[in-house]
ROBA-897541 format. One record per residue (C-alpha): residue in three letters; chain; x, y, z. Coordinates in pm, 1 decimal. Example, Ala and Ser with C-alpha at 12.3 -4.5 7.8 and 13.67 -1.06 7.14 Angstrom:
<sites>
   residuo   cadena         px         py         pz
       Ala        A     1230.0     -450.0      780.0
       Ser        A     1367.0     -106.0      714.0
</sites>
This chain:
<sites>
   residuo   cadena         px         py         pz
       Unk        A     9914.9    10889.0     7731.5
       Unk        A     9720.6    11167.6     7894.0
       Unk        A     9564.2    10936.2     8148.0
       Unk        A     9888.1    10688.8     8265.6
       Unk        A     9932.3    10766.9     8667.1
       Unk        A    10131.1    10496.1     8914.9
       Unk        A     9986.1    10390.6     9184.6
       Unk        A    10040.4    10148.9     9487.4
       Unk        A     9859.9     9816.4     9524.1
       Unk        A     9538.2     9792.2     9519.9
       Unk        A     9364.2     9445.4     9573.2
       Unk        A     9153.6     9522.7     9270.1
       Unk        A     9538.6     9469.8     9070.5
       Unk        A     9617.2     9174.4     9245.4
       Unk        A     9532.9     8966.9     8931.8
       Unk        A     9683.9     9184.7     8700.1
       Unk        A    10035.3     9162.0     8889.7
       Unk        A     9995.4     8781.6     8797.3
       Unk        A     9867.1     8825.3     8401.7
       Unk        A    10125.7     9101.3     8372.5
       Unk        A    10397.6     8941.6     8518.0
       Unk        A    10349.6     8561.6     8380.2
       Unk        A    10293.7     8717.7     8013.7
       Unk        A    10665.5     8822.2     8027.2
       Unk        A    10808.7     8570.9     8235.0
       Unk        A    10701.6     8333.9     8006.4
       Unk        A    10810.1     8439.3     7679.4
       Unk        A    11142.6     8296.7     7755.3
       Unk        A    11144.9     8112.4     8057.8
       Unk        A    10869.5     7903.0     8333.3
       Unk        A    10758.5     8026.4     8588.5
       Unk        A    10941.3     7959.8     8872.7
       Unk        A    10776.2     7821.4     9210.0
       Unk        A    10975.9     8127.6     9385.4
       Unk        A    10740.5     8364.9     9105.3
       Unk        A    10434.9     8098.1     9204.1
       Unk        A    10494.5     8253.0     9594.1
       Unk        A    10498.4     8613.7     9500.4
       Unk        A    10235.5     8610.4     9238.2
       Unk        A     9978.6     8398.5     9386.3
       Unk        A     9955.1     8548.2     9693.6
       Unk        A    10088.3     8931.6     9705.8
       Unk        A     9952.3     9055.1    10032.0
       Unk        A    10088.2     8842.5    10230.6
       Unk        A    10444.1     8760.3    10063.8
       Unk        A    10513.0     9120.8     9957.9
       Unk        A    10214.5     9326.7    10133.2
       Unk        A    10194.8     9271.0    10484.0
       Unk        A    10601.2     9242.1    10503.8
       Unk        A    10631.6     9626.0    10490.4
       Unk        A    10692.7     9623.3    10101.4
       Unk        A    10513.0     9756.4     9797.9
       Unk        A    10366.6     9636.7     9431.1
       Unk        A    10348.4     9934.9     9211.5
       Unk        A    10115.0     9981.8     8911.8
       Unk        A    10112.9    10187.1     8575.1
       Unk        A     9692.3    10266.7     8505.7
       Unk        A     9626.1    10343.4     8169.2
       Unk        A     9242.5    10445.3     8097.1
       Unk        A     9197.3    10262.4     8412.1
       Unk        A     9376.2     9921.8     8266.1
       Unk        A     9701.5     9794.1     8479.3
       Unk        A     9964.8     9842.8     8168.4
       Unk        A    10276.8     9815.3     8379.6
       Unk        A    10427.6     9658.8     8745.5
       Unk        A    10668.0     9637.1     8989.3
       Unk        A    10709.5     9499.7     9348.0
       Unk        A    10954.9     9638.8     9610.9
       Unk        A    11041.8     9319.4     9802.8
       Unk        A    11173.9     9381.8    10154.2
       Unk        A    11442.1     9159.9    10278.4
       Unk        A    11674.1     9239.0    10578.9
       Unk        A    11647.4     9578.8    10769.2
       Unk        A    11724.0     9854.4    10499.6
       Unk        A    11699.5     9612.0    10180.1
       Unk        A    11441.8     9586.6     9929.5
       Unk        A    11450.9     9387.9     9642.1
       Unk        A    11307.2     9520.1     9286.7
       Unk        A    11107.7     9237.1     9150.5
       Unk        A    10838.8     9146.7     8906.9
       Unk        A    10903.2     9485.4     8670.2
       Unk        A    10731.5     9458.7     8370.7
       Unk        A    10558.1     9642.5     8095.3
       Unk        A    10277.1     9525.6     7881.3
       Unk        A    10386.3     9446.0     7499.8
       Unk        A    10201.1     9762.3     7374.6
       Unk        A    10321.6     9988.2     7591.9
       Unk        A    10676.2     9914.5     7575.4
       Unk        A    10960.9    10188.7     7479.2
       Unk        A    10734.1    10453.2     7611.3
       Unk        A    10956.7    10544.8     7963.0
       Unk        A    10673.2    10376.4     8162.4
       Unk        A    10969.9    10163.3     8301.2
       Unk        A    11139.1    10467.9     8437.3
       Unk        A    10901.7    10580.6     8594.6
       Unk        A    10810.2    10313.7     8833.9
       Unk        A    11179.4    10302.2     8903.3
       Unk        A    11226.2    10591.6     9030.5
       Unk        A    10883.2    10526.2     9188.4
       Unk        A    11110.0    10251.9     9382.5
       Unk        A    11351.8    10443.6     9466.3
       Unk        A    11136.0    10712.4     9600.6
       Unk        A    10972.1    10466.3     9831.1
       Unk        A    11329.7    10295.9     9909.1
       Unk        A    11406.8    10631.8    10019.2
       Unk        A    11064.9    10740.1    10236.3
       Unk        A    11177.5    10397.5    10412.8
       Unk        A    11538.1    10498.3    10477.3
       Unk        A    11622.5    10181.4    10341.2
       Unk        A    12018.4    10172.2    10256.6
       Unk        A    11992.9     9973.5     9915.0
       Unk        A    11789.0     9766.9     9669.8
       Unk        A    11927.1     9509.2     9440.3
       Unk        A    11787.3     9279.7     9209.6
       Unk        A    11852.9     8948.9     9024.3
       Unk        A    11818.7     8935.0     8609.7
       Unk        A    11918.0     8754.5     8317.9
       Unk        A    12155.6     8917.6     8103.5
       Unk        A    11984.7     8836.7     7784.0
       Unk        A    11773.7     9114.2     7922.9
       Unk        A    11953.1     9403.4     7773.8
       Unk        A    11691.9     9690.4     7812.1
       Unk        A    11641.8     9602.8     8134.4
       Unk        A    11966.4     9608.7     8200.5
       Unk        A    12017.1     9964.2     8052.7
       Unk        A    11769.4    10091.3     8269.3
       Unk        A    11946.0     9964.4     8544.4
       Unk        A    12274.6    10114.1     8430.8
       Unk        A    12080.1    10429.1     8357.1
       Unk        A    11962.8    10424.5     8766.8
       Unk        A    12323.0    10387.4     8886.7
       Unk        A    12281.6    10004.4     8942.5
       Unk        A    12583.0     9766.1     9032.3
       Unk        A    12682.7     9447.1     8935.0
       Unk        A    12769.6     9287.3     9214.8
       Unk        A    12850.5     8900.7     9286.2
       Unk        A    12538.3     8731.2     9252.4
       Unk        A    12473.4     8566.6     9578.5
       Unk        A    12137.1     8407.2     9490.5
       Unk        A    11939.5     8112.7     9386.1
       Unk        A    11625.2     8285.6     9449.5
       Unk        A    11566.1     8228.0     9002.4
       Unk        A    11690.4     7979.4     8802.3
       Unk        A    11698.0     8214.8     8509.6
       Unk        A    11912.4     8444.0     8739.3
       Unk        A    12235.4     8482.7     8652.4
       Unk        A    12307.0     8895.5     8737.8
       Unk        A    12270.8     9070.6     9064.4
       Unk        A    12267.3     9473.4     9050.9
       Unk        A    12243.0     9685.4     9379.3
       Unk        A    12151.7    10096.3     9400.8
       Unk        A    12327.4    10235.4     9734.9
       Unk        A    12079.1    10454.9     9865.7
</sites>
């Protein structure tokens, strides 16, 4: 995939952060009105709050995204990672990761956590594979949540 690059958001994405992330969200679960918030509106719930929706471009085509959240002072949450069908298994997951944590770290932020499912075992290796945490989960932000990792930064 000679022409994959990541790239921050872009309005010209904002529809594919919706298409990508509904397409996995709801091959085993609803959407949740929490998603509704983030997906429907980007700018101004992720955006304009200091935080950051990532995208994998392949031949110009959004393949793969992530958000970077941000919550209290020094905490960002990693939400909405996903990876079109297709593209799966190809390490396009770890690298807007450690996109994340990059831009965790440019923001001196002291830690970034997420909430899962733990029928989500890949994810949850990649997770593991970052140095992720579980931690008590301390959040009803999903339904479908039932894990909470953090990364110390």
């Amino acid at each position: 995939m000679d022409n994959l690059f990541i790239t921050g958001y872009n309005k010209i994405y904002a529809s594919a952060f919706y298409t990508l992330n509904k397409a996995w969200i709801t091959e085993q679960w609803n959407l949740e009105n929490s998603d509704l918030k983030d997906l429907l509106d980007p700018e101004n719930a992720i955006i304009k709050k200091g935080g950051e929706i990532f995208f994998a471009i392949n031949k110009k085509t959004p393949i793969g995204t992530v958000a970077m959240i941000p919550h209290q002072s020094g905490f960002y949450e990693l939400a909405k990672m996903t990876i079109e069908k297709n593209y799966r298994g190809l390490g396009i997951a770890n690298l807007l990761l450690e996109k994340c944590i990059f831009f965790a770290k440019e923001k001196k932020a002291k830690e970034i956590f997420l909430i899962s499912n733990r029928s989500l075992t890949i994810a949850r290796n990649l997770y593991d594979k970052y140095g992720f945490k579980e931690v008590q989960l301390n959040s009803q932000k999903y339904e479908r949540g039932d894990v909470k990792m953090c990364l110390k930064l």
